[in-house]
C-alpha positions as CSV (number, residue, x, y, z in Angstrom):
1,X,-5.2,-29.4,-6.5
2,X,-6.7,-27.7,-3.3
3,X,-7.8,-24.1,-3.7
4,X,-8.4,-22.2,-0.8
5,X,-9.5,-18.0,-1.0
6,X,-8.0,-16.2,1.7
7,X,-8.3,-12.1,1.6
8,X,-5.2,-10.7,2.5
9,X,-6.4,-6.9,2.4
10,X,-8.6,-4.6,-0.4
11,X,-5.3,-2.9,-0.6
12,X,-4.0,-5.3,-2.9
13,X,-7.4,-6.0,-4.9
14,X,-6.6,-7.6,-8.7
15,X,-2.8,-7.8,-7.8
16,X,-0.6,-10.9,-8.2
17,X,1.0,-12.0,-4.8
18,X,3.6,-14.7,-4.5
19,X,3.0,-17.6,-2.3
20,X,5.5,-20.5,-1.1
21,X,5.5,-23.6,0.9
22,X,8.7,-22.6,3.5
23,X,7.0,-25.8,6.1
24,X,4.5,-28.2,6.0
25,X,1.2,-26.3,5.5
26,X,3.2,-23.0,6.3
27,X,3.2,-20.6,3.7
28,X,5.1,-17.0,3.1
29,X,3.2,-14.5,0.8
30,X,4.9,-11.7,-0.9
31,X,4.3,-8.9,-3.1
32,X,7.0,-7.9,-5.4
33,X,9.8,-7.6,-3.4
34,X,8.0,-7.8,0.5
35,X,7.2,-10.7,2.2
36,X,3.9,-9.2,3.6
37,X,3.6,-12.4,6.1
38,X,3.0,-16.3,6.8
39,X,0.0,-18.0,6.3
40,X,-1.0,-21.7,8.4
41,X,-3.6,-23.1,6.3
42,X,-4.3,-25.9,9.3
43,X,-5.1,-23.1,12.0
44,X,-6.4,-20.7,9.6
45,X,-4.2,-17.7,10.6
């Protein structure tokens, strides 16, 4: 298993956010109900 940290924003310190695979290295994080945006592990953005 790869782990990778990534800070998304102190906002959200100690919460549990969602994370899923929509493409090939492209990933969608969410928090409860939002999708607060995609994340490309290969470019880093």
């Amino acid at each position: 298993m790869m782990r990778n940290k990534i800070n998304v924003s102190t906002v959200l310190a100690g919460q549990r956010l969602g994370i899923k695979e929509v493409d090939d290295g492209i990933w969608l994080m969410s928090f409860m109900h939002y999708d607060l945006g995609y994340i490309d592990l290969e470019q880093r953005t």
